[in-house]
KETORGU-379321 format. One record per residue (C-alpha): x, y, z; residue in three letters. Coordinates in nm, 3 decimals. Layout:
<fises>
+---------+---------+---------+------+
:      c1 :      c2 :      c3 : type :
+---------+---------+---------+------+
:       X :       Y :       Z :  Ala :
...
+---------+---------+---------+------+
</fises>
This chain:
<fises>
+---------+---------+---------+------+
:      c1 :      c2 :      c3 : type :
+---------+---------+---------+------+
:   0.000 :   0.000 :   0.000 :  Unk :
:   0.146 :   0.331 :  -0.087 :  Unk :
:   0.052 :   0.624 :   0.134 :  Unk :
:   0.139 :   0.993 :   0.238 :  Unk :
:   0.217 :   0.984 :   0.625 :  Unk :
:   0.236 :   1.381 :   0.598 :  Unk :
:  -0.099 :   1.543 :   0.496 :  Unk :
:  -0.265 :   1.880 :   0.594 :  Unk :
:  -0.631 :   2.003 :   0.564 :  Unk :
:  -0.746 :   2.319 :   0.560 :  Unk :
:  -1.017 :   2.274 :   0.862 :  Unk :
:  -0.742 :   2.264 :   1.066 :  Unk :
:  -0.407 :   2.329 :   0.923 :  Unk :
:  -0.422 :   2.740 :   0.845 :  Unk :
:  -0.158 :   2.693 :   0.593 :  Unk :
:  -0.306 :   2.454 :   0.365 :  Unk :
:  -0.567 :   2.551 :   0.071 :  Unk :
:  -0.765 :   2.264 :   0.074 :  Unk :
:  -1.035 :   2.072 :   0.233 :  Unk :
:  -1.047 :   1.721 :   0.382 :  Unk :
:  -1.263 :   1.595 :   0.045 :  Unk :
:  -1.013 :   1.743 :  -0.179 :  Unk :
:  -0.713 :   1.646 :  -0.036 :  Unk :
:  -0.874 :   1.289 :  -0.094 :  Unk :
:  -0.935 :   1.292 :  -0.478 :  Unk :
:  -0.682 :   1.437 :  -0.499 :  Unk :
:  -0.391 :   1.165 :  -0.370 :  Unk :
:  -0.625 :   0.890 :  -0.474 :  Unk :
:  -0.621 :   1.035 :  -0.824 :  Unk :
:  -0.230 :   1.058 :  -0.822 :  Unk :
:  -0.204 :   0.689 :  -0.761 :  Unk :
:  -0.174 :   0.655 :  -0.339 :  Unk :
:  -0.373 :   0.409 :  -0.150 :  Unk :
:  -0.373 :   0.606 :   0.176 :  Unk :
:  -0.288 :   0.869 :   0.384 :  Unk :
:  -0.240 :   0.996 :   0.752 :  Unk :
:  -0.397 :   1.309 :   0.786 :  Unk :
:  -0.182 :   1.521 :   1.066 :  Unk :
:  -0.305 :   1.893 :   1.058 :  Unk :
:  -0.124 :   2.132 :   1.288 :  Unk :
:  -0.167 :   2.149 :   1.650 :  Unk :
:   0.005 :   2.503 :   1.706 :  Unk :
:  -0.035 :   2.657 :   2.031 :  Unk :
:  -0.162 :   3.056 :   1.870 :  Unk :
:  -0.453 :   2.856 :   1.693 :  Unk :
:  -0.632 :   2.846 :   1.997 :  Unk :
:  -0.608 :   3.009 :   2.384 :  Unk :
:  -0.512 :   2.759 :   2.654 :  Unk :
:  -0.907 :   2.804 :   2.820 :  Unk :
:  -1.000 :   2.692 :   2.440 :  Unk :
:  -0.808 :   2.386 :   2.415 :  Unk :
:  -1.069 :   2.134 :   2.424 :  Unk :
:  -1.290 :   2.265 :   2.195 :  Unk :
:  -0.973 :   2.332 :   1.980 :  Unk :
:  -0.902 :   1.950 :   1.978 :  Unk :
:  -1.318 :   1.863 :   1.903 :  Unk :
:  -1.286 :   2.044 :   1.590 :  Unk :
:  -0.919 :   1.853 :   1.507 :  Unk :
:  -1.110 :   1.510 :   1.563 :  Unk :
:  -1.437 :   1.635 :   1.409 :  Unk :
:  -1.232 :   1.755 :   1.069 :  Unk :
:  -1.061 :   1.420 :   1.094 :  Unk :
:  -1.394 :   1.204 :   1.123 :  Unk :
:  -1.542 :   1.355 :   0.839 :  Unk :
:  -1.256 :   1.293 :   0.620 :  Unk :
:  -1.268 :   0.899 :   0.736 :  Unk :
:  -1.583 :   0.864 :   0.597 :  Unk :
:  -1.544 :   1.076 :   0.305 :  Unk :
:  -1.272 :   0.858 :   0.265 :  Unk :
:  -1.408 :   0.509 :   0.367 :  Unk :
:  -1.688 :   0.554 :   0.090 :  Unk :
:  -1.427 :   0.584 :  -0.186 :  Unk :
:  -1.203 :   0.285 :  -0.096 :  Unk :
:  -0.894 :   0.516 :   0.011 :  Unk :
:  -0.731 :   0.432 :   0.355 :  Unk :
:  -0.713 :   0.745 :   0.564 :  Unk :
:  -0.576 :   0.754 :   0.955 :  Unk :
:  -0.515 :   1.003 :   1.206 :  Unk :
:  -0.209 :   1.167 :   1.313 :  Unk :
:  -0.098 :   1.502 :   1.451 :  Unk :
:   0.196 :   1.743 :   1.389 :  Unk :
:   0.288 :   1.922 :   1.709 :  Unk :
:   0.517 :   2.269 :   1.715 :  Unk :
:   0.707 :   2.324 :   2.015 :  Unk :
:   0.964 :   2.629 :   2.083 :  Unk :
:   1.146 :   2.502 :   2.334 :  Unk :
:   1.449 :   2.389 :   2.315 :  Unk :
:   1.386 :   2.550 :   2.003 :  Unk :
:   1.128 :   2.547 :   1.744 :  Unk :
:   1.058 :   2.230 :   1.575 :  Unk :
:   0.756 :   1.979 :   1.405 :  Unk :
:   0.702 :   1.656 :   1.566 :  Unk :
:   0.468 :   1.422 :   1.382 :  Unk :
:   0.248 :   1.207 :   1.664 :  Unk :
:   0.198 :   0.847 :   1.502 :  Unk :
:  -0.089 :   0.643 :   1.728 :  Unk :
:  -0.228 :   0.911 :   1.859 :  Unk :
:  -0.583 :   0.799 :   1.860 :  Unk :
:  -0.869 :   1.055 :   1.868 :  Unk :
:  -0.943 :   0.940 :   2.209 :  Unk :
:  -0.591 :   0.998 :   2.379 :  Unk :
:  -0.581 :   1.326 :   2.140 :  Unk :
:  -0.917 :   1.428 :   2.331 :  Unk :
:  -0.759 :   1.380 :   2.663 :  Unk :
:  -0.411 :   1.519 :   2.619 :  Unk :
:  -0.260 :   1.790 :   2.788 :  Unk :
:  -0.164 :   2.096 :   2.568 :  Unk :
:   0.153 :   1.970 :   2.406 :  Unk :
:   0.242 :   2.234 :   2.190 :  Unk :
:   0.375 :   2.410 :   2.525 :  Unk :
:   0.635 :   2.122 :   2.626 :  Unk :
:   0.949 :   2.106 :   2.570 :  Unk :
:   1.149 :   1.839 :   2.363 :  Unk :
:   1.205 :   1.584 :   2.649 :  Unk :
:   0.833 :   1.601 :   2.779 :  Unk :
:   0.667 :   1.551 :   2.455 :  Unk :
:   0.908 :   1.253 :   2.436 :  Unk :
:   0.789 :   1.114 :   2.765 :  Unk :
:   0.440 :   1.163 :   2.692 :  Unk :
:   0.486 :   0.993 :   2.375 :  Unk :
:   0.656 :   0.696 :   2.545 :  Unk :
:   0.385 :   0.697 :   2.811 :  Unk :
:   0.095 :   0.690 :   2.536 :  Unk :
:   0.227 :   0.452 :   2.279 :  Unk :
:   0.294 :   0.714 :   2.061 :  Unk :
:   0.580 :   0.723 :   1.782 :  Unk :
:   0.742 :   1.088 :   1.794 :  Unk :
:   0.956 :   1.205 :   1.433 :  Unk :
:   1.099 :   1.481 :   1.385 :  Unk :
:   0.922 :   1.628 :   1.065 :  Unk :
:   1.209 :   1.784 :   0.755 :  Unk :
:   1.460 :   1.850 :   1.076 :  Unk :
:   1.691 :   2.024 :   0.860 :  Unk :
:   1.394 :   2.313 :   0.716 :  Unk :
:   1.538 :   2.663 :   0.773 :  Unk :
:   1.550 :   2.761 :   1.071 :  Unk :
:   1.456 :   2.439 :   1.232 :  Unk :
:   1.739 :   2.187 :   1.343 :  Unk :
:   1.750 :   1.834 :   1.448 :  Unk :
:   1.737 :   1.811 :   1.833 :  Unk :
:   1.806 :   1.588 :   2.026 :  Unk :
:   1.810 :   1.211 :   1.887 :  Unk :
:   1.779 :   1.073 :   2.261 :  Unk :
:   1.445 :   1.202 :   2.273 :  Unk :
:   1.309 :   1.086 :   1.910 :  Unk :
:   1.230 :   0.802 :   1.748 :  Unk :
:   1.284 :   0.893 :   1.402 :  Unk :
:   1.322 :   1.139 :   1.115 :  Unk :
:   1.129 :   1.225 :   0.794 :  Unk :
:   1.278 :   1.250 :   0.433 :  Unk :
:   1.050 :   1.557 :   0.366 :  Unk :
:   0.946 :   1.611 :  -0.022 :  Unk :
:   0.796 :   1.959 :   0.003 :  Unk :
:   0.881 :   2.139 :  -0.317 :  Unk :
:   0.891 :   2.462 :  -0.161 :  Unk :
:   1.100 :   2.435 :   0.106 :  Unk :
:   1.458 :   2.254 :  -0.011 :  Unk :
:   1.372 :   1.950 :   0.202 :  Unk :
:   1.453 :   1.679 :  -0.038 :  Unk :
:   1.805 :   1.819 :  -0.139 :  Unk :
:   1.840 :   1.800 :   0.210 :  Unk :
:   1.766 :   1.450 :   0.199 :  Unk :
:   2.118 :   1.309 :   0.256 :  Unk :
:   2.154 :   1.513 :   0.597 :  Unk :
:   1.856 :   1.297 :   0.703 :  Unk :
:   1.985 :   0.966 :   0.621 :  Unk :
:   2.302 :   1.057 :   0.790 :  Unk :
:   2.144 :   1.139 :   1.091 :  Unk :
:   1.910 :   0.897 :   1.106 :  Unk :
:   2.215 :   0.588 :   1.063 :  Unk :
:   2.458 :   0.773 :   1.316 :  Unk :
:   2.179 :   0.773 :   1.598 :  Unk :
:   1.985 :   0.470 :   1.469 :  Unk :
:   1.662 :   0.635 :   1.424 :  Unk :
:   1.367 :   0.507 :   1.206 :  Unk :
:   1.342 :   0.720 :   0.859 :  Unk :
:   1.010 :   0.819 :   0.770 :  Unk :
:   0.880 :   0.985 :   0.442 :  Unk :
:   0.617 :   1.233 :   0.326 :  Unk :
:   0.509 :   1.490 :   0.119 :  Unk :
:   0.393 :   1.758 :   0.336 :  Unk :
:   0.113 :   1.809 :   0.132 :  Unk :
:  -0.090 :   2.157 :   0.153 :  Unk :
:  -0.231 :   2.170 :  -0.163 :  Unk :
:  -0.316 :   2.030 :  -0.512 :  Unk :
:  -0.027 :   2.166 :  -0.702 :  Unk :
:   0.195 :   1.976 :  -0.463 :  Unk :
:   0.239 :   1.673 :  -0.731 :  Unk :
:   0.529 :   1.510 :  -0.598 :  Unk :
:   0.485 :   1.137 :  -0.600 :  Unk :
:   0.612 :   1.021 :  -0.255 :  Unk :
:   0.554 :   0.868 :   0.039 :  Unk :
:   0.614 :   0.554 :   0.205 :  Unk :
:   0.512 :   0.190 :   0.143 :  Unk :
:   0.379 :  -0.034 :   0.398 :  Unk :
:   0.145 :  -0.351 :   0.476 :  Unk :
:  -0.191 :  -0.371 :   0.348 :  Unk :
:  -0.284 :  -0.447 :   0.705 :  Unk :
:  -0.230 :  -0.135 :   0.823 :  Unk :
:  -0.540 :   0.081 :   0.855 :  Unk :
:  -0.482 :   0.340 :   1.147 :  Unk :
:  -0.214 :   0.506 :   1.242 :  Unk :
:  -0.183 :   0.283 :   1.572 :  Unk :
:  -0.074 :   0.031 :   1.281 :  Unk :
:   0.173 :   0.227 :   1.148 :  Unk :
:   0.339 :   0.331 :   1.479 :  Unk :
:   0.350 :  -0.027 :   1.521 :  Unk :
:   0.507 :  -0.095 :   1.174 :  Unk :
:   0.764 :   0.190 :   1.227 :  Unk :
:   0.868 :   0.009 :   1.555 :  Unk :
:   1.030 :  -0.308 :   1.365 :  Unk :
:   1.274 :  -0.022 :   1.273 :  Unk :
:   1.253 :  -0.130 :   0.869 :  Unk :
:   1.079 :   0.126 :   0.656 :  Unk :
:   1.043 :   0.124 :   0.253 :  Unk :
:   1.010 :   0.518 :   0.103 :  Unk :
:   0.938 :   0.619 :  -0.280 :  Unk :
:   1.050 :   0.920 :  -0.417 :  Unk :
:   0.920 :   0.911 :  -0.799 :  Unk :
:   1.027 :   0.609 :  -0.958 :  Unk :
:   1.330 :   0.528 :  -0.655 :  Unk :
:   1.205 :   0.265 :  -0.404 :  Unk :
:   1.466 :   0.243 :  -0.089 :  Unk :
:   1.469 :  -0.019 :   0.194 :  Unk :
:   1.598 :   0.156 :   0.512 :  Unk :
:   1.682 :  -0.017 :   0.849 :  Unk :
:   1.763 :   0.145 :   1.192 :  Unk :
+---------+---------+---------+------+
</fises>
């Protein structure tokens, strides 16, 4: 099963220009058999009093997509992206993050490296570090991660950045991820990652990404990484 593990919606995710629907014709035109949808959780979308209803709406945008996408035969799961600023700011994508434990969580986007790491560990939660080497963002620290994405956004650089990631990801055996960072339909890339037909949430995948062997495509390259 091919799929995008790095998808944004516009219900949620400010920065992307289109919906939920959209974003799903849209990848199962270009040829991908799923996708994990993980819109922003950024701590100015919302005021600390407002947090719960904040994380409603992330479920509720999510939900809608699922069956959107259930009644066209196109796999979609849930995920999160997280920004935190301290030790300094950086994108952490939250694999098995269920809507339940997301409706119960404390307001992440205000830890710090280490505690988003613990309350990843404590949750069953898989915590990458999304394109670590994006301008101004750096890797952190690789004791508190469990792996790194390849990131394919053609705006940003990420991919010829791609070789930094694999580097880091080998030195500190970390798990290598990949994903388009897709925000809109002129984002054509073909990439992503290729995984079990089994898998159908994101609980799966975190799973998956544990055996520590992952298998990314970038256009017509298919490569076989192992932590």
């Amino acid at each position: 099963m091919f799929i995008d593990p790095h998808v944004h919606s516009k219900e949620i995710s400010r920065c992307s220009e289109i919906s939920v629907e959209e974003l799903i014709d849209a990848k199962k035109a270009a040829g991908y058999d799923g996708a994990i949808l993980t819109n922003h959780w950024q701590a100015w979308y919302y005021s600390p009093e407002n947090l719960k209803d904040f994380l409603k709406e992330f479920v509720s945008a999510y939900e809608r997509g699922k069956k959107y996408a259930d009644e066209r035969g196109f796999t979609l799961m849930f995920g999160v992206e997280v920004t935190i600023n301290d030790p300094s700011y950086s994108d952490w994508l939250l694999y098995g993050m269920t809507e339940e434990k997301l409706l119960s969580a404390p307001d992440l986007p205000r830890f710090n490296q280490v505690q988003l790491y613990d309350y990843c560990h404590k949750n069953d939660v898989f915590l990458v570090q999304a394109h670590p080497y994006r301008t101004p963002i750096v890797p952190l620290d690789p004791a508190y991660m469990d792996g790194v994405e390849i990131n394919c956004h053609p705006n940003h650089g990420d991919l010829a950045r791609r070789e930094k990631v694999e580097a880091f990801a080998a030195k500190h055996a970390l798990v290598l991820t990949c994903g388009v960072d897709y925000h809109a339909k002129t984002m054509d890339i073909e990439a992503g990652m290729i995984v079990p037909d089994d898998i159908k949430t994101a609980v799966d995948f975190a799973k998956h990404l544990r055996l520590g062997v992952t298998t990314i495509k970038i256009r017509d390259e298919i490569v076989k990484y192992e932590k």
